[in-house]
N, C-alpha and C positions, 0 to 999 in steps of 0.2 A: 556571877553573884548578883548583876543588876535581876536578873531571870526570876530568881531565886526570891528577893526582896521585893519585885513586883506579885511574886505569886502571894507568899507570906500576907503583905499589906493588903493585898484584894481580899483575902480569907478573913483579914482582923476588920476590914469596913462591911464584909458580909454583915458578921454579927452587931453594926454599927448600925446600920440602913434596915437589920431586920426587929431590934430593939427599937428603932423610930416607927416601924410602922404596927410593928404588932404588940408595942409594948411592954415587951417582955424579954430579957435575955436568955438566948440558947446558943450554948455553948457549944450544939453540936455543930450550929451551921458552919461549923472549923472544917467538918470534913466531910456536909453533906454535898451535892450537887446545885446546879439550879441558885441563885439570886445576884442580890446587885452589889457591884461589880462581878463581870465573869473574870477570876483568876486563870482561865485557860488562854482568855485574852492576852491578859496582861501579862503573863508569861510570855507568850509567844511574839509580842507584839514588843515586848523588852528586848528578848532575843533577837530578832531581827532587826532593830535598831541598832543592839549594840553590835550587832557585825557589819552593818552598814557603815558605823562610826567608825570601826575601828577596819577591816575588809576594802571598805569603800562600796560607795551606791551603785557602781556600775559592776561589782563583780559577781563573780557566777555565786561563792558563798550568799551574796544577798539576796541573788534572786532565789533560789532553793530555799533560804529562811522565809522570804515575802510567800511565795507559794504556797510552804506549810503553814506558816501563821492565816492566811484568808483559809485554808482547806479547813483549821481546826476550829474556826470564828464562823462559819460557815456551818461547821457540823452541831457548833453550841447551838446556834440561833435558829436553825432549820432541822435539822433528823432528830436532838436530842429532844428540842423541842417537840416535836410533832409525837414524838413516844409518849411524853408526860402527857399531851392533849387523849393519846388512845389510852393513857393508865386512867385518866379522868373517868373517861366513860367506862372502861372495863371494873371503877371500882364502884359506879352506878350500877350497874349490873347486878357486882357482888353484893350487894347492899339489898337488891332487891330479891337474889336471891337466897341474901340471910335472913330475911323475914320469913324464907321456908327451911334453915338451917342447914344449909348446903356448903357452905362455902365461908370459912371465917378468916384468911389472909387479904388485906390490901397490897397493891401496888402501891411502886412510889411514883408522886406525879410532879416533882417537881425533879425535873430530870436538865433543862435545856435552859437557855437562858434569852430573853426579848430581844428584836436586834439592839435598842436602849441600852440593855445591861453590858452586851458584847461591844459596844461602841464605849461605853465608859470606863471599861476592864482595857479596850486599846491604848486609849487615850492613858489613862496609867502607867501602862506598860511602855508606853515611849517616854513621858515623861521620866520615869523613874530612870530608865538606859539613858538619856540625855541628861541628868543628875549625876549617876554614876559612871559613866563611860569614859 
């Protein structure tokens, strides 16, 4: 449940931290990808806390959670990232070559999250498992 309540609260500060910056409420950024807090973090980073807590620090359950939580904080901040960077320029592209009417779909570019965002989605996510555990 802490997993759960850490995901949940990262999705509801999305649209908190995207309302500060862009001054506007969107209510989709509930279940798009990409901003601050990463919820993948703080999921996974709940989860491995709470089996620490509750498993203990030195057992094999904890290590196999630590493992997947850095593998999926890893993949926010680095591969999903580096996608939204090539939708960037692939929709530069498109752009320019809809001035000849070729091509009228975008990409999405905001796919991955800063290491920033993944570091503050962690810090959540343990928080929240040491609240609730």
């Amino acid at each position: 449940m802490a997993s759960i309540l850490a995901w949940a609260l990262a999705q509801f500060f999305k649209i908190i931290s995207w309302a500060f910056v862009s001054r506007e409420l969107n209510f989709k950024r509930l279940v798009e990808p990409g901003g601050m807090p990463s919820s993948h973090s703080a999921f996974v980073t709940s989860l491995s806390t709470g089996i620490g807590l509750r498993e203990g620090f030195g057992s094999t359950m904890f290590a196999l959670a630590a493992v997947f939580a850095v593998i999926v904080m890893y993949d926010a901040a680095g591969v999903r990232r580096a996608a939204g960077r090539q939708a960037r320029v692939l929709n530069a592209m498109i752009e320019d070559l809809n001035r000849r009417e070729l091509h009228p779909e975008r990409l999405r570019e905001l796919l991955g999250h800063t290491p920033f965002e993944v570091l503050v989605g962690a810090l959540l996510g343990i928080v929240i498992a040491l609240w609730r555990v």
